[in-house]
N, C-alpha and C positions, 0 to 999 in steps of 0.2 A: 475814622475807620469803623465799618459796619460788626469786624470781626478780626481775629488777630491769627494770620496762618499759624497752624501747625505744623512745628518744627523735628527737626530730627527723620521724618515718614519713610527720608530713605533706605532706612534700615529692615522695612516689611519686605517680607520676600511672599509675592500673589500669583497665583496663578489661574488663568481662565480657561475650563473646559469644558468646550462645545462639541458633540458628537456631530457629525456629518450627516447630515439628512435622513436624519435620526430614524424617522417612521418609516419615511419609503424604505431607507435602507434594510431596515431588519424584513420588511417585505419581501426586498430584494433575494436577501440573505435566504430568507425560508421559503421561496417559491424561482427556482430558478430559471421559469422560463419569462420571471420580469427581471433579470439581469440585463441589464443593456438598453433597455430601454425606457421612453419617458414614461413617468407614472406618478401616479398621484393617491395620496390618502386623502379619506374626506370628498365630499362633494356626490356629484353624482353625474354619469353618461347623460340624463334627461334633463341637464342645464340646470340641475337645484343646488342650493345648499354653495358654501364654498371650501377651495382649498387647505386642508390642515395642514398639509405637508408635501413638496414637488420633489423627487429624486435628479438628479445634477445635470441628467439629458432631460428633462421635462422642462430642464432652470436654461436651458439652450435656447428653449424658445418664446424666455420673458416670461413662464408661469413661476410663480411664489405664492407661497403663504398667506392666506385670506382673498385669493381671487376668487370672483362669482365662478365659476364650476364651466357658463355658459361660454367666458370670457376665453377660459384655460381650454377650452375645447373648441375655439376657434383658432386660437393660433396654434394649436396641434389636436387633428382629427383623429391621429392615431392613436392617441393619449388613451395610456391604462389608467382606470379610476378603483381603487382597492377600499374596502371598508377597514376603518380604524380598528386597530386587535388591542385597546389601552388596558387591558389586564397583564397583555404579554408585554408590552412597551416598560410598563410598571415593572416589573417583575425584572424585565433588563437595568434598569435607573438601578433600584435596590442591589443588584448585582455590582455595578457599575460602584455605587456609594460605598460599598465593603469593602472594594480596592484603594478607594481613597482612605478610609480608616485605617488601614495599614501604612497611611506614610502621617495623616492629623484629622484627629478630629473637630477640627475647627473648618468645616465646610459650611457653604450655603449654597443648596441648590436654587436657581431661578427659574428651572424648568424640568420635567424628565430628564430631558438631555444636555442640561448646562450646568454649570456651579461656578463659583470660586473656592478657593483653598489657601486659608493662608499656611504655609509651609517655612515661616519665618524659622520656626523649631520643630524638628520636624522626626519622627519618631525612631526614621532608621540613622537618623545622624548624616546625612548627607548636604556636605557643605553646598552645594549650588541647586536652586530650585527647578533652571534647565533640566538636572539632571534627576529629579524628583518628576518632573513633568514629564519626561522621555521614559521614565519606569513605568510612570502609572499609564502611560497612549501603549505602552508594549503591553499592559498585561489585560488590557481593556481586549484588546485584537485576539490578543492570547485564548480569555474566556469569552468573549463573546462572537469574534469574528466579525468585530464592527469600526470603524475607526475613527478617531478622536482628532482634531488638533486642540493644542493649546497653545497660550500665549501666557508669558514669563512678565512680570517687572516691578515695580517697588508701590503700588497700589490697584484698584479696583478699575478706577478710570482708566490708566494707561494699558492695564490686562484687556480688556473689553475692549478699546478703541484701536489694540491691535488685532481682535477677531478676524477672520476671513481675509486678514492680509496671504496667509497660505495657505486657506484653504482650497482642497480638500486634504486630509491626513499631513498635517504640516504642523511648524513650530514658529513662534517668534517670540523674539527675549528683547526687552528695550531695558538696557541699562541704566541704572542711575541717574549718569555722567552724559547722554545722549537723549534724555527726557525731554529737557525742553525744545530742543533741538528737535524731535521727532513732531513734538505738535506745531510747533513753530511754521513747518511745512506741510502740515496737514491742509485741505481746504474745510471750511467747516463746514459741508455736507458731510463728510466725517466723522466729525465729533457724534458720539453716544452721549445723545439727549437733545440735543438740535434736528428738530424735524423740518418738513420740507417748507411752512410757512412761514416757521421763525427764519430760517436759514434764506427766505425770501426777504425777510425785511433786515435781516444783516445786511444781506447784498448792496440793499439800499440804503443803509448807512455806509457803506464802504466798508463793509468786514467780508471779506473775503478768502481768508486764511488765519492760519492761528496766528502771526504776525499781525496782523491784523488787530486782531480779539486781544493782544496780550497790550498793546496800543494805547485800549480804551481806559480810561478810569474804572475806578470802580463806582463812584457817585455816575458817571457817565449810564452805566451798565444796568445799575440799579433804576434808573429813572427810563428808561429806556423799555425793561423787560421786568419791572420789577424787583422779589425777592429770589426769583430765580437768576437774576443778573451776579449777585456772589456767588453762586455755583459758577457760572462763566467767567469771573473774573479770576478764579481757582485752579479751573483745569487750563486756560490759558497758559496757567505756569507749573503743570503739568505736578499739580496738588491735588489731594484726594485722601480725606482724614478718616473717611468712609472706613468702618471694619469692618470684618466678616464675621456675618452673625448666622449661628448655626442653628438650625431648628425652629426657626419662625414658623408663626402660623396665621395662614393669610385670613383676611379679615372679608375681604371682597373677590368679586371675578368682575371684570368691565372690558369693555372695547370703544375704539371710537377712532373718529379719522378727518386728516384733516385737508382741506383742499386747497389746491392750488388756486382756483380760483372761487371767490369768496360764491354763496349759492344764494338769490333771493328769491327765484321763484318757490310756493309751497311745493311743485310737483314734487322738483328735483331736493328740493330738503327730504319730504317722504320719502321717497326711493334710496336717498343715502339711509334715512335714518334707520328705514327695514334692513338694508346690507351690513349696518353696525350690530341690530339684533340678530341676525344672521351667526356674526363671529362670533357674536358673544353665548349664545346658542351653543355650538361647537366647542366652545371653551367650557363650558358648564357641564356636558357631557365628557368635556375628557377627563374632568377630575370628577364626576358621577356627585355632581354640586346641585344645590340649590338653594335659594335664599329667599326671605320677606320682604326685602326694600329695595324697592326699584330707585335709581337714582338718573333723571336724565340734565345732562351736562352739556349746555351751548355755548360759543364764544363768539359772539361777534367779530366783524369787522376792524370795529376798532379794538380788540381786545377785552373789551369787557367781557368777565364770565359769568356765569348764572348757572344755579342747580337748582333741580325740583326732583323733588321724592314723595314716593307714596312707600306705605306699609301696608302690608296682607298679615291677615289671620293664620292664612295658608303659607307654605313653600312656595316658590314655583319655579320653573327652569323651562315649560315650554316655549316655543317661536310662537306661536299665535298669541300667546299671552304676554311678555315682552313688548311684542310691536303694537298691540293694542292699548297696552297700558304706556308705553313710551311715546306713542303719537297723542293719547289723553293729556300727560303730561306736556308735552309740546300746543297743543291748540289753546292749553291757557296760558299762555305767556304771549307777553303784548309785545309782537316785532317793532312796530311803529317804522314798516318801511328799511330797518335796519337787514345786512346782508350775515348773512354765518359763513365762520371759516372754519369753523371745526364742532361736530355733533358726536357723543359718546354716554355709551350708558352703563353701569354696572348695577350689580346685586351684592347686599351686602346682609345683615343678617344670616349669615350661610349657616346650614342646621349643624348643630352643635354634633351631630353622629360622625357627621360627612369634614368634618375642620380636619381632624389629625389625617385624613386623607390628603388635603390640599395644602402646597407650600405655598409660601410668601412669594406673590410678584407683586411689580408696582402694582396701582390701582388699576391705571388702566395699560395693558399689555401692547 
């Protein structure tokens, strides 16, 4: 064995809260004549830049989160496009976090609008975490007039991979005693951390479900996907030894993406690989970041990965400089004919002023 579970886990009481389309909403909220209809933070009416954020009628018509701007404006012409207000967003979070210290200070937020909480002990005494989560979505409404769901159950994994089962303004609690049972019948496009190309080549092993995935060995799993294969042979069995750590502080900003179908002409690499600077762009501006070391990140076809970085004297956070410097990075690296399934880049040296501004996400978002 690679590793030996951790036992007892059941006893963590987590909780995961995600606000409801967080940016458009408080847009929503402060401008009422975009009630009701589709809208978008980020981007722009003249096809540039892409989407930070779609409100729940914009999400009707297939817009989300990092769409090209030109994309979101073709499957809805009437689409409102709103400039970001991240002073006011911020401002809502810290509100938002005050309420959570009232029941544990033991949070991690992963975004403005998300966190976990462990609530194992929890300040006002409140035997069931449900009901620690249903205080804090009423008082979220309360002061901010925005709504929250959360999802309940005895780790991080199982919290998150019950997200947006009711959303919008909704709850789900996965028990204990009904854990593995819940993943068991999940498909693993599901699972939180299984993206669309891994979750392709499951397919083609014949994993299909968590059933499936809980099947596999773990020598199986590991040779297959690597060291990220003991992560999958874990939440299989609806484990997750993961704590919540409060107050991190992130180290990078990155983006990147990965395709369904492997890419070998140069064009179409270029063109994805500007649309990754793009988002990551966006991202740099919404926590008001910037950094010295470009890092760009390819994965071949067959999974082989590869990084290359440069360092600057300077900061930098522009889009003209990014794609400049990430396509420099890119033309010295020898394809030899090889296809890419996934191109991502981040900034990491981030300026020492701008850090206790930005929380910890993974690397690459």
């Amino acid at each position: 064995m690679y590793f030996e579970l951790v036992a007892n886990v059941s006893q963590r009481k987590i909780i995961h809260i995600d606000m409801d389309a967080f940016y458009a909403s408080v847009e929503q909220r402060d401008n009422p004549k975009y009630r009701g209809k589709p809208l978008v933070v980020g981007g722009s009416p003249n096809q540039r830049g892409v989407v930070a954020a779609a409100s729940y009628e914009a999400r009707k018509y297939g817009i989300h989160s990092a769409m090209p701007s030109k994309l979101a404006l073709a499957k809805c012409p009437n689409l409102i496009f709103v400039k970001p207000r991240f002073e006011v967003y911020r401002a809502i979070s810290a509100q938002i976090h005050d309420i959570f210290r009232l029941y544990t200070d033991i949070f991690e937020p992963i975004a403005l609008d998300e966190a976990y909480l462990d609530v194992t002990s929890n300040k006002q005494g409140l035997p069931y975490a449900s009901t620690v989560a249903k205080r804090i979505r009423t008082e979220i409404f309360q002061q901010t007039k925005l709504t929250a769901s959360a999802d309940v159950s005895i780790n991080k994994f199982l919290a998150k991979i019950a997200s947006g089962t009711n959303k919008p303004n909704g709850m789900t609690v996965i028990l204990p005693e009904d854990a593995e049972k819940f993943v068991e019948s999940l498909p693993i496009e599901k699972f939180h951390g299984i993206g669309k190309v891994t979750a392709t080549k499951m397919h083609d092993l014949g994993i299909r479900t968590g059933t499936d995935l809980k099947e596999r060995s773990l020598e199986f799993l590991v040779q297959e996907f690597g060291k990220v294969g003991k992560y999958y042979y874990k939440i299989a069995r609806a484990r997750d030894d993961r704590a919540v750590e409060p107050n991190r502080i992130r180290k990078s900003i990155g983006a990147e993406n990965s395709f369904a179908e492997d890419l070998s002409d140069k064009e179409s690499i270029l063109l994805e690989l500007k649309q990754v600077a793009r988002i990551l762009q966006e991202r740099l501006d919404k926590n008001q970041a910037s950094g010295r070391t470009l890092t760009l990140k390819v994965k071949f076809s067959d999974y082989q990965q590869i990084t290359r970085s440069r360092t600057f004297g300077d900061n930098i956070n522009s889009l003209d400089k990014i794609i400049a410097e990430a396509i420099a990075l890119f033309e010295a690296i020898e394809l030899e004919n090889r296809s890419i399934r996934l191109l991502g880049i981040s900034l990491s040296n981030l300026n020492p002023g701008e850090l206790q501004q930005v929380l910890q996400l993974s690397l690459f978002e």
